[in-house]
C-alpha positions in Angstrom: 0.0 0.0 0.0 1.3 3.4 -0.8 2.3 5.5 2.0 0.3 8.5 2.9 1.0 11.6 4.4 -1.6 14.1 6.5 -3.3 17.0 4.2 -0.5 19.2 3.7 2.2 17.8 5.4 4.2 15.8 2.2 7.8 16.5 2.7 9.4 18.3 0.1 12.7 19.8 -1.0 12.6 23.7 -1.2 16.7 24.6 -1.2 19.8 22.8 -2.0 23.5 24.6 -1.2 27.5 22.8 -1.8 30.7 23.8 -1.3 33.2 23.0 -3.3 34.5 18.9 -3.8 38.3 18.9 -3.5 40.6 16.7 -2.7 42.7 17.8 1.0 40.6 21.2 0.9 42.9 23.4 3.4 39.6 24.4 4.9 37.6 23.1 8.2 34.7 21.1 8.8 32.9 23.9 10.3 33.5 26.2 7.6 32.5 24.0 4.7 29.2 23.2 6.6 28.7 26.5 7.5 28.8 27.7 3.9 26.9 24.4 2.9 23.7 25.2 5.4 23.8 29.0 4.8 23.5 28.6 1.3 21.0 26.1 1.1 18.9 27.9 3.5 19.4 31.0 1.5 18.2 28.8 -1.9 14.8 28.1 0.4 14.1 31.9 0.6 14.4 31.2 4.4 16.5 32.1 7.4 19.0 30.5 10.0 16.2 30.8 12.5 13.4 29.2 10.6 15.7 25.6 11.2 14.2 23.3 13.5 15.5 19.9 12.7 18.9 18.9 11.6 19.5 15.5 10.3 22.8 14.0 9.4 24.7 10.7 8.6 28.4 11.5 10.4 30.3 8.7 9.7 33.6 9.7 7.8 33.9 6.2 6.3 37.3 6.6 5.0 39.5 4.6 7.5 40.8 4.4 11.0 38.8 6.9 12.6 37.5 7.4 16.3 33.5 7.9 17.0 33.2 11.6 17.3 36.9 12.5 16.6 36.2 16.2 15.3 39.1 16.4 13.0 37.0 13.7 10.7 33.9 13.4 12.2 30.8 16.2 11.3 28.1 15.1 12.9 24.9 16.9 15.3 27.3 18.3 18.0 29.3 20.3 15.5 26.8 21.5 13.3 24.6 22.7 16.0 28.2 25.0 16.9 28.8 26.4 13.3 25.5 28.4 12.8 23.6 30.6 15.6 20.3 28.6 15.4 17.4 29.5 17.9 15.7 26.6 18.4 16.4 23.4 17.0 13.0 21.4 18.3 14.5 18.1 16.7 17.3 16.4 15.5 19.1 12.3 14.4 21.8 11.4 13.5 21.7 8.0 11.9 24.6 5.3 11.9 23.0 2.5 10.5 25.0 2.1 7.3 22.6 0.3 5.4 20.4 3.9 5.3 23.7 5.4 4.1 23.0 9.5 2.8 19.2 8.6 2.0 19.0 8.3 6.1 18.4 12.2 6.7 16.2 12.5 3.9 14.1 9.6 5.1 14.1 10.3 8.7 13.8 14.0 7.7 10.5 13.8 5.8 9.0 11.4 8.5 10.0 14.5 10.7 8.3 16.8 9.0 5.3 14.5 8.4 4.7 14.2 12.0 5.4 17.1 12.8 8.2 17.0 15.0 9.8 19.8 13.1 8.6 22.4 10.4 12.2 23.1 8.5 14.9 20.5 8.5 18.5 20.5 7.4 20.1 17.6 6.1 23.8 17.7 5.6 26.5 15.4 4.9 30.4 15.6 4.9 33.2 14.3 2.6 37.2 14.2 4.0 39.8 12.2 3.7 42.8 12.9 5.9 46.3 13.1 4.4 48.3 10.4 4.7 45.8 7.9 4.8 45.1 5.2 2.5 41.2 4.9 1.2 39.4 2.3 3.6 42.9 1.3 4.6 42.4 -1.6 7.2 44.2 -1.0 10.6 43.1 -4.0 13.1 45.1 -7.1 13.5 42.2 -9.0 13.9 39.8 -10.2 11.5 36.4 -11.4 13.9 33.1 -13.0 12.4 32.5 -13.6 8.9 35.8 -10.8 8.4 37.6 -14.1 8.9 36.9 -14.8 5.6 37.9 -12.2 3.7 39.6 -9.2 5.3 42.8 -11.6 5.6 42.5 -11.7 1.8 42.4 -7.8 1.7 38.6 -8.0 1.1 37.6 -5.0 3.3 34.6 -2.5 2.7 34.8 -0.9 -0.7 36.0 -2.0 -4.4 38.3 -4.8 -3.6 35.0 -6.6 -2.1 32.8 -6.0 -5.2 35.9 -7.2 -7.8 34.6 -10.2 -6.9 30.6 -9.9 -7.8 31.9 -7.9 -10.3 34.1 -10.8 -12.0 30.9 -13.1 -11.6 28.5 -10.5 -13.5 30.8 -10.4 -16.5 30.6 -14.2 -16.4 27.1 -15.1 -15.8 26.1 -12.0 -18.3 29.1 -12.1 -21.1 30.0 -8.8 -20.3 33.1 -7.0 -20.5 35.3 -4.9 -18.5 35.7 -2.5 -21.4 31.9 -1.6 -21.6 31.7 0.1 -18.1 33.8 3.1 -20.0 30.2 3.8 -21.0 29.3 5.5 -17.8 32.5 5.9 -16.2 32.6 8.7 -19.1 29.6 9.7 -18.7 29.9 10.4 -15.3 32.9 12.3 -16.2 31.3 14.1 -18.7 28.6 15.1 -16.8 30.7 16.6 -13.9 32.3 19.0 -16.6 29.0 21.0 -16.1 29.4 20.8 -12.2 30.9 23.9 -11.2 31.6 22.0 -7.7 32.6 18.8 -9.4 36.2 17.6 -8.6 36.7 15.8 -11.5 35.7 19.4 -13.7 38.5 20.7 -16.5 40.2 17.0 -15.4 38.6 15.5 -18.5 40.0 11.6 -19.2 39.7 9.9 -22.2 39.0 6.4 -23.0 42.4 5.3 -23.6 42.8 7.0 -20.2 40.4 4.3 -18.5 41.4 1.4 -20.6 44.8 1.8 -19.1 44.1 2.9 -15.8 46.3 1.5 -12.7 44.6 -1.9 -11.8 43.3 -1.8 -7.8 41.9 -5.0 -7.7 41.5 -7.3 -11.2 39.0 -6.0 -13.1 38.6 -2.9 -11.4 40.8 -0.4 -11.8 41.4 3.7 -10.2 38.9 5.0 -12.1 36.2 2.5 -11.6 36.8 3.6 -7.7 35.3 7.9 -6.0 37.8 9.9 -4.9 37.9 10.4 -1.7 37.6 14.3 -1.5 36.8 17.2 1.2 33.0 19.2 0.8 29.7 19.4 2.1 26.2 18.9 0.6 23.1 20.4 2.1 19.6 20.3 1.7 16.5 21.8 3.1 13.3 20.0 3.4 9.7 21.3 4.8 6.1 20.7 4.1 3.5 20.7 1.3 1.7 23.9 3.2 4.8 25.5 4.0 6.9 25.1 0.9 4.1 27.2 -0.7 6.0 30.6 0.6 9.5 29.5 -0.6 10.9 30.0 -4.0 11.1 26.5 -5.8 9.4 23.9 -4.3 9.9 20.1 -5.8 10.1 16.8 -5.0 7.6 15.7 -2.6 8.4 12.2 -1.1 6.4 9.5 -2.2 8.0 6.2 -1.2 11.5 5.4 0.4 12.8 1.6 1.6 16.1 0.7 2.8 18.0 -3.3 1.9 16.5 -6.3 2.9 19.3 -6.8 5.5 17.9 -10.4 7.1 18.8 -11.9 3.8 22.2 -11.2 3.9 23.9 -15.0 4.4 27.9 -13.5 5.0 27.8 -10.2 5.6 30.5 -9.4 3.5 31.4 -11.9 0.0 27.3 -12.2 -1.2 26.7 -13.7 -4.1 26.1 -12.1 -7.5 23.1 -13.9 -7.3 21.6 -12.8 -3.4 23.0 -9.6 -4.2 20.9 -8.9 -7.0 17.4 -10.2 -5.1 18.0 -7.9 -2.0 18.5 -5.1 -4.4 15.1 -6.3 -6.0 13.2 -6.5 -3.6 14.6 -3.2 -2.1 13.1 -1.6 -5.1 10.3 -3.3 -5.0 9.5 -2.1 -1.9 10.1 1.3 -2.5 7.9 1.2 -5.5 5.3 -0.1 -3.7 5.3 2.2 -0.9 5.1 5.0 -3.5 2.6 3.6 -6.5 4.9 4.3 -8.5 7.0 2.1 -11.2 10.2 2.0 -12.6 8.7 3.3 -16.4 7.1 6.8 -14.6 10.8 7.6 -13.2 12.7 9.8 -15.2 15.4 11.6 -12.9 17.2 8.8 -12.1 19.8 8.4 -9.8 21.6 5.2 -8.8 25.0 5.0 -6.3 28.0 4.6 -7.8 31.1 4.8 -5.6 32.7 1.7 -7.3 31.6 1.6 -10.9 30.1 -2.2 -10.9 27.4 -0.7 -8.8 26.0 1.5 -11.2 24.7 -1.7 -13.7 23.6 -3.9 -10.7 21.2 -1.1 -9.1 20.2 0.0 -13.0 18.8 -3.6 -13.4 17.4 -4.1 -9.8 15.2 -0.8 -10.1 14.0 -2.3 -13.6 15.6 0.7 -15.9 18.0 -1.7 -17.3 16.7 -5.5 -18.5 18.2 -8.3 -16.7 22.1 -8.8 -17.5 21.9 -6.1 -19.8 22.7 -2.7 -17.9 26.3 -3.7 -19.3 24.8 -3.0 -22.9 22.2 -0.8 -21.4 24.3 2.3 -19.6 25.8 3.8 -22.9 25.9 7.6 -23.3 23.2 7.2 -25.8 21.1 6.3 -23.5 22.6 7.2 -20.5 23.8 11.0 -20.9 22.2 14.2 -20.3 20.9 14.3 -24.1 20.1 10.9 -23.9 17.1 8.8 -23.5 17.2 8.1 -19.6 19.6 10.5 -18.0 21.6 8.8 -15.6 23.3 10.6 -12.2 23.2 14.0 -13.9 25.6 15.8 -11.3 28.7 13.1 -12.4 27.7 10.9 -9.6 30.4 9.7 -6.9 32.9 9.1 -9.6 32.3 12.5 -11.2 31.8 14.4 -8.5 34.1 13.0 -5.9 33.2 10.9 -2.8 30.4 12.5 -0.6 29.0 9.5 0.1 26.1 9.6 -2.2 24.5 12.6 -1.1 25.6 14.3 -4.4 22.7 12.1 -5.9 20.5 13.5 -3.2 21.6 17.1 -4.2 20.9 17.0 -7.9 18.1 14.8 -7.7 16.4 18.3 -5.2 17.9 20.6 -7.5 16.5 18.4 -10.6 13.1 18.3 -8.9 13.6 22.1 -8.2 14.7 23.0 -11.6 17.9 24.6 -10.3 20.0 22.6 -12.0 21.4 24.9 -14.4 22.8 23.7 -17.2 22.3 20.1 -16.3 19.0 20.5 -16.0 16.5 18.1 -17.8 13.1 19.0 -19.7 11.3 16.0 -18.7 10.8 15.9 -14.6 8.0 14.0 -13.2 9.6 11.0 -11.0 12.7 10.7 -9.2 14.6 8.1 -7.3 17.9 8.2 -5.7 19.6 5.2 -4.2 22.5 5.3 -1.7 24.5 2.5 -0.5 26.7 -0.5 -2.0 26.0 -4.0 -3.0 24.1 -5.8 0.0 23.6 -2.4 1.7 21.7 0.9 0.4 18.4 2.5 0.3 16.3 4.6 -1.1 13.6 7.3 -1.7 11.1 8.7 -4.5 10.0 12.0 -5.2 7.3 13.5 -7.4 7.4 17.1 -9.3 4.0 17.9 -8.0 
């Protein structure tokens, strides 16, 4: 059954703000969200003082790191120091990883929908200390089901998906050389992000075919950048959102991964991989009445490129096995028939975790997408969140 929200109270996006996406940006946390949160507050037509619910996913991901060590760590505690807000009535801070960047926008609208606050902030941080290796693993011990691969130098990110990634181009027939079709894209894209990391960096194709190997068949480029910047976004109600500038994307439907089936917790198969992700999407079109043919701002995660054709085909906008033929730039780019992560995505736009897909899909829904932004915008979806572990939300224009 669809979900429903109380007359006048569907969640929508009304502003959007970023700093810049760099790589060892010689600027704080603070001042990155600070700029972040003012500006997207300024987009909504609103001010610091209207906040009343902050929402945020802190966890830097990128490595050793302490709970709550400031010098990586933005979570509710420093954003509540970096702005003079007057009364913040409510406020999460998610860790579940499995709700990834799409937790503050889901726990944001549910929020707003019971009315626990009337104008929430969601923000998210990227950084990635110097000196430190991407998801470099620091314990000696390897506990659980890490028994079985961390010793192996299977740890979270794209050394663990080299191997669902080598039984897709089996099962499927697929090859390597076909995911230039949206590594490119993604690149291509980002040359229109003013924010982007990756813009005036253009690479070619000889550039991916003979990229540095990370871990057989994936190689640098087919892994984010880790990178320092802060999305923001502000979200309110249906009655409210009638006062601010730009209204769009009222939530519809959201679900998060099916995390009972998982059977290792960490080397899935292709095959279980591909029915969580299913049904994932399955349940967030059925919480929304929506289906994948009304969606046409799509957004899908993509910090390690094998991703990006394994949520294409879960969420149906890709046949089964064939996302690898599927995701082209004909079909794929901005001028093509189903745009795909219009922003550059993760790989584009650097690592922030997925919340650039949340960003562009509010701007999209917005129309403040400059010159990225598409004619046709009815439906969007954004999904956050790796193989096994994601979720999920859809929006509507009206």
């Amino acid at each position: 059954m669809p979900m429903s929200w109380a007359p006048g109270k569907r969640p929508v996006f009304v502003g959007a703000g970023s700093t810049m996406v760099r790589r060892y940006m010689p600027r704080s946390h603070s001042a990155n969200a600070k700029d972040a949160a003012t500006a997207a507050i300024a987009d909504a037509g609103l001010k610091i003082e209207d906040i009343d619910g902050i929402f945020i996913w802190a966890d830097p991901n990128w490595g050793p790191s302490a709970v709550g060590d400031p010098k990586v760590w933005l979570d509710v505690a420093h954003v509540m120091q970096v702005m003079p807000w007057k009364n913040i009535k409510f406020w999460l801070q998610p860790e579940a990883v499995a709700a990834g960047s799409c937790s503050g926008i889901q726990s944001a609208a549910l929020a707003l929908g019971a009315g626990a606050c009337n104008y929430a902030l969601v923000i998210r941080t990227g950084h990635h200390p110097a000196g430190v290796r991407y998801r470099q693993i620091s314990s000696n011990r390897a506990a659980g089901n890490a028994a079985f691969t961390q010793p192996y130098g299977h740890g979270v990110g794209g050394s663990g998906q080299a191997v669902s990634y080598q039984a897709y181009l089996s099962k499927y027939g697929a090859k390597r050389e076909s995911m230039w079709g949206y590594v490119g894209t993604a690149h291509d894209n980002a040359q229109l992000n003013p924010n982007a990391v990756w813009k005036g960096r253009e690479i070619t194709q000889d550039d991916y075919l003979n990229a540095r190997l990370i871990a057989y068949p994936m190689n640098i480029f087919d892994n984010d950048m880790p990178c320092d910047g802060v999305h923001a976004v502000v979200m309110t109600t249906e009655d409210r959102a009638k006062n601010t500038p730009h209204p769009g994307g009222y939530m519809s439907g959201m679900a998060a991964i099916n995390w009972e089936l998982r059977s290792t917790g960490a080397a899935e198969t292709l095959e279980n991989l591909e029915d969580m992700g299913k049904r994932m999407a399955d349940n967030m079109y059925a919480s929304s009445g929506f289906s994948a043919k009304d969606v046409d701002v799509k957004h899908v995660y993509d910090g390690f490129s094998p991703m990006v054709w394994m949520w294409l085909e879960a969420f149906g906008f890709a046949p089964k096995g064939e996302a690898h033929r599927w995701a082209q730039p004909e079909t794929i780019g901005l001028k093509g028939t189903d745009p795909l992560n219009m922003s550059g995505g993760n790989l584009g736009n650097g690592r922030v975790h997925g919340f650039t897909h949340v960003l562009e899909c509010a701007q999209q829904m917005m129309g403040t997408a400059g010159p990225r932004q598409l004619e046709k915008v009815t439906v969007g979806t954004v999904e956050t969140g790796p193989f096994g572990n994601g979720s999920c939300f859809l929006v509507t224009k009206e």
